[in-house]
VOBA-1610 file (N, C-alpha, C; in pm, whole numbers, padded with zeros to 5 digits, always signed):
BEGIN
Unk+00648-02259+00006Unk+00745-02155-00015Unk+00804-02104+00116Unk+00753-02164+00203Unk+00765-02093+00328Unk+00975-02147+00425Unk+01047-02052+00430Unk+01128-02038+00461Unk+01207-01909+00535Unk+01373-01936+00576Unk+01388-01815+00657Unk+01517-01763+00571Unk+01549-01707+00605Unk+01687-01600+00552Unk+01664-01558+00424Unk+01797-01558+00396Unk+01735-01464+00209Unk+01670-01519+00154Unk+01632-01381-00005Unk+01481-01401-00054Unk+01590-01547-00167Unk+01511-01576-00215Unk+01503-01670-00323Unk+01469-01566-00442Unk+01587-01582-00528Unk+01532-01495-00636Unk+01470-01514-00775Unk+01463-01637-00773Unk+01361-01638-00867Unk+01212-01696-00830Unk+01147-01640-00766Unk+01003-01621-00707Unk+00966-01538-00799Unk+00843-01624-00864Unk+00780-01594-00956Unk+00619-01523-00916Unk+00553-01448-01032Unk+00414-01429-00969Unk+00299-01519-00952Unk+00342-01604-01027Unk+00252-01695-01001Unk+00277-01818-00846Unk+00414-01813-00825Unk+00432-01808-00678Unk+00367-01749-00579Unk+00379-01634-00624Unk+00321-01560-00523Unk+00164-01557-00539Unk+00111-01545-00624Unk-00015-01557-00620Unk-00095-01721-00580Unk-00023-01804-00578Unk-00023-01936-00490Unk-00085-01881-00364Unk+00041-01817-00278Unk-00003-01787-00142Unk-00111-01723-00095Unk-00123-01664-00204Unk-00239-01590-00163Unk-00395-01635-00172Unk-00465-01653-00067Unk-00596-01701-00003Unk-00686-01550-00081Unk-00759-01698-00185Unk-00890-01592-00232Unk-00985-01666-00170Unk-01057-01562-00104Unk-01206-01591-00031Unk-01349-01579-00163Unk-01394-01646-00185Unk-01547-01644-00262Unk-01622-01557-00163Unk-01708-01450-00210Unk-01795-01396-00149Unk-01816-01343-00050Unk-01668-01287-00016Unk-01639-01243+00074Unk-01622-01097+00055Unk-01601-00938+00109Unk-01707-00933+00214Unk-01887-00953+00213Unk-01901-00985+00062Unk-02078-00991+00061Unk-02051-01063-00110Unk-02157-01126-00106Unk-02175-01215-00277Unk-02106-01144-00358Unk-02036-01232-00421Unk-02007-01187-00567Unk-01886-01105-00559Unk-01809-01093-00494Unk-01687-01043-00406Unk-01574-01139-00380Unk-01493-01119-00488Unk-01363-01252-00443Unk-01257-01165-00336Unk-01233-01164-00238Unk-01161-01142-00163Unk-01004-01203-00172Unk-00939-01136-00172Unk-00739-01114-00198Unk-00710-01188-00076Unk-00723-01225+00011Unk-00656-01219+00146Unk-00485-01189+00174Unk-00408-01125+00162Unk-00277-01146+00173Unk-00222-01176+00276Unk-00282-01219+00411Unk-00252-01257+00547Unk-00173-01383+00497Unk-00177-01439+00425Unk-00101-01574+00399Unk+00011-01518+00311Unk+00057-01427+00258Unk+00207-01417+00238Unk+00239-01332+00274Unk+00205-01269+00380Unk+00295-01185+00521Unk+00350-01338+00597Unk+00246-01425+00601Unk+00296-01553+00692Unk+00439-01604+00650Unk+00416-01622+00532Unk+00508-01687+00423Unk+00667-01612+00479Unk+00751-01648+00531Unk+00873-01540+00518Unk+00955-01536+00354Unk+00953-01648+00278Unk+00973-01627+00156Unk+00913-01543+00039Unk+00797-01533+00083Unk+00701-01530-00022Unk+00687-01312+00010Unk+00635-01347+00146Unk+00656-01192+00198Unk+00796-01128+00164Unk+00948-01181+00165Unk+01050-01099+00155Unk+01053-01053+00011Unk+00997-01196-00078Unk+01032-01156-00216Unk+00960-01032-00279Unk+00819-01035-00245Unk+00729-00951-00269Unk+00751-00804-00273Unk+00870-00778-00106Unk+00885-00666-00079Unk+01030-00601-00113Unk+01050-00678-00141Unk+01220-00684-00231Unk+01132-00651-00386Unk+01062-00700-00427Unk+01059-00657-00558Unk+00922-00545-00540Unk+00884-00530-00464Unk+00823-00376-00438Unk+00894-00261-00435Unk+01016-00342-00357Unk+01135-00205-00361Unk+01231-00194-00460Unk+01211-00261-00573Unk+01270-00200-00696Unk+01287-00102-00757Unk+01184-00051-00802Unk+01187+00061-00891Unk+01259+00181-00781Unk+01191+00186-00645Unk+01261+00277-00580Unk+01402+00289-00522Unk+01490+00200-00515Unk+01609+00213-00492Unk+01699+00321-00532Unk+01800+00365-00477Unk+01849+00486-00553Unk+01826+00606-00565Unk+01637+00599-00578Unk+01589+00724-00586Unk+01593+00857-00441Unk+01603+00937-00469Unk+01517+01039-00333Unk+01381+01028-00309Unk+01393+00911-00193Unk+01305+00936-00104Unk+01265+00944+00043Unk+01213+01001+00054Unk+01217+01045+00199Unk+01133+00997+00321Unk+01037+00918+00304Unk+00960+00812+00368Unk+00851+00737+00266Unk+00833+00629+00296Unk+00674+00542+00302Unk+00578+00605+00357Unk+00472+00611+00318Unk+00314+00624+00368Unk+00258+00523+00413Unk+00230+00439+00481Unk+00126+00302+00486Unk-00004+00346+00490Unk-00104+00313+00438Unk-00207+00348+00470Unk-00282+00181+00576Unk-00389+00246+00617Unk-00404+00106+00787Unk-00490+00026+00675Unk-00498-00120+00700Unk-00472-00149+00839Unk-00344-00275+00770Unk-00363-00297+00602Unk-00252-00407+00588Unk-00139-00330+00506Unk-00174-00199+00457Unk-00073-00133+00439Unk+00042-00093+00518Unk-00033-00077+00652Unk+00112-00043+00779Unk+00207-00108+00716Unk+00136-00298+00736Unk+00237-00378+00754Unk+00359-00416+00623Unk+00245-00358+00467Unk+00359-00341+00368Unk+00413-00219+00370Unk+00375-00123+00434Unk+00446+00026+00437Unk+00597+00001+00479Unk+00567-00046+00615Unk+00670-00090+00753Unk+00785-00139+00665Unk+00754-00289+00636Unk+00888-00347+00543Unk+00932-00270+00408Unk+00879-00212+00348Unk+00933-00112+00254Unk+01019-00018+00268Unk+00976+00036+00388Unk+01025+00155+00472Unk+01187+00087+00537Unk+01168+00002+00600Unk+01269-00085+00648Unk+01393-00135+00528Unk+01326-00133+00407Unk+01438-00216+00304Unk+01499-00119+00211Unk+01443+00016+00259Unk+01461+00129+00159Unk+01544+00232+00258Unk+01546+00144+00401Unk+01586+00239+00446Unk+01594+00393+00479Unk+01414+00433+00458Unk+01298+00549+00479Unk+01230+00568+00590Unk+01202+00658+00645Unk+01062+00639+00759Unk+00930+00581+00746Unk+00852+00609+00834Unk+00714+00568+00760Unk+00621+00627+00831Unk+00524+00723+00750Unk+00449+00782+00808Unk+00292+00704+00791Unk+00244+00658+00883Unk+00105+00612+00914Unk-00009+00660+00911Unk-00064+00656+00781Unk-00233+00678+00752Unk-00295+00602+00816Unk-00411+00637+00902Unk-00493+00563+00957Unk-00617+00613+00964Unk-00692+00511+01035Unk-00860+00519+00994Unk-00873+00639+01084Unk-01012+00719+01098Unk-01080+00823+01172Unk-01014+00761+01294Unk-00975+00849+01427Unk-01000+00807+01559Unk-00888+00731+01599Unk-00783+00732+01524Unk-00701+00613+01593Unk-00581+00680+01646Unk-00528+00818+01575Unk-00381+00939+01609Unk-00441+00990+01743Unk-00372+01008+01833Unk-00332+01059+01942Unk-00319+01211+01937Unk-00274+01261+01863Unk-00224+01412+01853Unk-00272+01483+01765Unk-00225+01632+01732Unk-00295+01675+01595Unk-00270+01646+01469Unk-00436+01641+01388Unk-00405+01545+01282Unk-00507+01667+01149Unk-00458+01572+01029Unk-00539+01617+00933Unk-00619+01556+00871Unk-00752+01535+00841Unk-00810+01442+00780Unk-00887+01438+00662Unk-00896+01346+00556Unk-00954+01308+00464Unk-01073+01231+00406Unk-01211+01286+00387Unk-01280+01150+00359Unk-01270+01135+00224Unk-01378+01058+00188Unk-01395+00984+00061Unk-01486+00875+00038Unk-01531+00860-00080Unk-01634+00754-00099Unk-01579+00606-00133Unk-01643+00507-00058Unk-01627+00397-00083Unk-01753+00331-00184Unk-01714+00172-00214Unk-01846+00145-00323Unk-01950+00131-00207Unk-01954+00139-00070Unk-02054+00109-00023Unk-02083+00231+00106Unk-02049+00275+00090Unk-02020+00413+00171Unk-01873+00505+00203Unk-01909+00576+00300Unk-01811+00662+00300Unk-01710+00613+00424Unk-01549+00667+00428Unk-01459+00660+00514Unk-01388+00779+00553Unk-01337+00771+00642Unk-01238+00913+00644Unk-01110+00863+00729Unk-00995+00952+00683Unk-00839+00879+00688Unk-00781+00946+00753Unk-00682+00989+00851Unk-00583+01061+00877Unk-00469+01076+00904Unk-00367+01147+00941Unk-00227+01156+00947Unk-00197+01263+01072Unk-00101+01260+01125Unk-00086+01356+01194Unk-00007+01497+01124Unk-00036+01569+01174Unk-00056+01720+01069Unk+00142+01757+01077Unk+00233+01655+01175Unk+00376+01663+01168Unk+00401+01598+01079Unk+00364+01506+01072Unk+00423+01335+01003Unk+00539+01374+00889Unk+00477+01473+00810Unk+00578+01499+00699Unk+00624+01683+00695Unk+00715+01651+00657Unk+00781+01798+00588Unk+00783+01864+00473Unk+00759+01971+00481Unk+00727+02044+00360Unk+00791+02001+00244Unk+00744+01975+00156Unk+00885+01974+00020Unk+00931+01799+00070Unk+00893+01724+00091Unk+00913+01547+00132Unk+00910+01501+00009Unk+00956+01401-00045Unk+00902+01307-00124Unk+00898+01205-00034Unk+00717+01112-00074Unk+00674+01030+00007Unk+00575+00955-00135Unk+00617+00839-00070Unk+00589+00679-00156Unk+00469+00683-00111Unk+00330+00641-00169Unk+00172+00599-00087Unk+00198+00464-00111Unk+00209+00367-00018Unk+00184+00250-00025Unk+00061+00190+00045Unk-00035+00044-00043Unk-00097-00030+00038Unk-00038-00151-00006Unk-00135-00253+00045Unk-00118-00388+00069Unk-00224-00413-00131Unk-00295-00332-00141Unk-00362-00369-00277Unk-00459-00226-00318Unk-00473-00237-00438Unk-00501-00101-00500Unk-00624-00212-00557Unk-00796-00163-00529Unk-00919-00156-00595Unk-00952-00067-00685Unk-01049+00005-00633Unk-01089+00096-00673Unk-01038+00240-00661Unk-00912+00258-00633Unk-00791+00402-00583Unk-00839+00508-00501Unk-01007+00443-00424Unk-01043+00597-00341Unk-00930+00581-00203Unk-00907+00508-00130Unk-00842+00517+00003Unk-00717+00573-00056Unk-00580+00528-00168Unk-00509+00602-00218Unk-00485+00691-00236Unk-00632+00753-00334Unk-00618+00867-00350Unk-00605+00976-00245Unk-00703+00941-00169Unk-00706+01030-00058Unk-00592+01043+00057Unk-00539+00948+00075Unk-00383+00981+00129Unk-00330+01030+00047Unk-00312+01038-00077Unk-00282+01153-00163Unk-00222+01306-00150Unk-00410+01276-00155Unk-00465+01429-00121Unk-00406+01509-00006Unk-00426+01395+00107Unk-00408+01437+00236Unk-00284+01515+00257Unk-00169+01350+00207Unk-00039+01396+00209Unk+00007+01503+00158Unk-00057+01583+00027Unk+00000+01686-00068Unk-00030+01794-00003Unk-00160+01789+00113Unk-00226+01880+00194Unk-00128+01945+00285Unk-00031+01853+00363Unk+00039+01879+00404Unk+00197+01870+00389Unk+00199+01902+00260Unk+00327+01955+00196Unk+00426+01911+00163Unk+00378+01708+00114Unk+00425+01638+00050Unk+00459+01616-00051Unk+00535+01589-00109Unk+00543+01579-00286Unk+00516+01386-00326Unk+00443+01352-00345Unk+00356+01214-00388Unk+00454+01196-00481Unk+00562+01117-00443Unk+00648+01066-00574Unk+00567+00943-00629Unk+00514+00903-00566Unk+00408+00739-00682Unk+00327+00715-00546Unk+00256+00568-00634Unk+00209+00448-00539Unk+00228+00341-00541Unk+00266+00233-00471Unk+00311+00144-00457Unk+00211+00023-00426Unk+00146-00147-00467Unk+00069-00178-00423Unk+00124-00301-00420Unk+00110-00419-00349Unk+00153-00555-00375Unk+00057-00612-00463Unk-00054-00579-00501Unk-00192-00632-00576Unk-00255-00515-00648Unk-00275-00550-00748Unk-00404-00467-00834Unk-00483-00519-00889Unk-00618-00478-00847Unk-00728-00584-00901Unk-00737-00482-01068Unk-00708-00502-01178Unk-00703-00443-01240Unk-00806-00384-01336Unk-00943-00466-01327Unk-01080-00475-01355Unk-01136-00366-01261Unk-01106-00342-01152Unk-01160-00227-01095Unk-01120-00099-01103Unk-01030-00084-01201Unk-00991+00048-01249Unk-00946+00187-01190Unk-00870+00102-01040Unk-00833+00195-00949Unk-00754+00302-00983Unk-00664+00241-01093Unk-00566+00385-01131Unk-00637+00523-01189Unk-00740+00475-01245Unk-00825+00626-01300Unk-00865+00689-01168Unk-00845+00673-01041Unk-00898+00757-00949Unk-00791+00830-00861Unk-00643+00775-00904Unk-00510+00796-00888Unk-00473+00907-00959Unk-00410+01054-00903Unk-00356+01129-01005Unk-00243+01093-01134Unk-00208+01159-01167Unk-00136+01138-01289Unk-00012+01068-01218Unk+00059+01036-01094Unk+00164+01018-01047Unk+00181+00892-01033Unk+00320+00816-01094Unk+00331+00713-01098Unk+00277+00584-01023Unk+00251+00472-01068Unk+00167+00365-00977Unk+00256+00259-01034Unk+00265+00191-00956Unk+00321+00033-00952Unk+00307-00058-00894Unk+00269-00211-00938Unk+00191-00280-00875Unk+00283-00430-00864Unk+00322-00491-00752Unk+00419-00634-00790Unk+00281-00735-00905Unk+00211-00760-00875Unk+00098-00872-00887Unk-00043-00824-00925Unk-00085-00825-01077Unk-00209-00792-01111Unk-00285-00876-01123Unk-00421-00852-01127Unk-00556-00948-01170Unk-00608-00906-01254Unk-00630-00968-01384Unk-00710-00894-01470Unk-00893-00892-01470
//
């Protein structure tokens, strides 16, 4: 699939789910791992993805992307770019420079904590949460949280993947979710 200039428009999901590198047992047994590093590679496969990520939002008021780190940046970034939005950068504990606000939360195997810088957004914003894939909805949620903390309005979430067996949206508030590519 791999090519340059415009998307190809009829790229299908099962195209896209081609590109995408599942790891067996990865990070520990019994763990199929998504990899999506192989259709960021893809320039076809990546444009289509993010072209039809940016569907539903076209048109609408909005006022930036969220990425959350570390493969969300990189679907935040092009979203942000095709929507013609900013993009404000969730990232892990320790990584903002300036003053920030932060969020933890439980993972299935322990805990994380997320942050933003306490400018990033404006009161009264509407802001997109995007990742690269929606699990289990704790890292989501909690940019969420974070974002609403500081005086965001969470118009949805956005994911290129949903593992849909892990039932991430029940940990998602009531606010819209949309996913290009599910797994059941």
């Amino acid at each position: 699939m791999e090519g340059r200039g415009s998307v190809k428009r009829d790229v299908t999901d099962q195209d896209l789910k081609r590109v995408i590198r599942e790891v067996p047992d990865y990070p520990r047994p019994g763990i199929n791992f998504y990899d999506l590093t192989t259709l960021f590679r893809d320039a076809t496969a990546f444009r289509a993805a993010t072209v039809r990520l940016a569907a539903p939002y076209r048109g609408g008021r909005l006022d930036a992307v969220a990425g959350i780190e570390a493969r969300g940046l990189i679907v935040g970034a092009a979203l942000a770019y095709e929507l013609g939005v900013g993009l404000v950068t969730v990232r892990k504990q320790g990584k903002l420079p300036s003053r920030k606000q932060s969020q933890s939360y439980d993972l299935e195997y322990g805990k994380a904590t997320i942050e933003v810088h306490s400018d990033a957004v404006e009161d009264g914003q509407s802001v997109l949460v995007v990742d690269d894939l929606l699990a289990t909805g704790g890292t989501a949620a909690a940019a969420g949280s974070l974002l609403g903390r500081l005086g965001a309005r969470v118009v949805g979430y956005a994911f290129l993947v949903e593992l849909q067996f892990l039932d991430g949206r029940s940990c998602i508030d009531h606010t819209e979710i949309f996913s290009v590519l599910q797994y059941e």
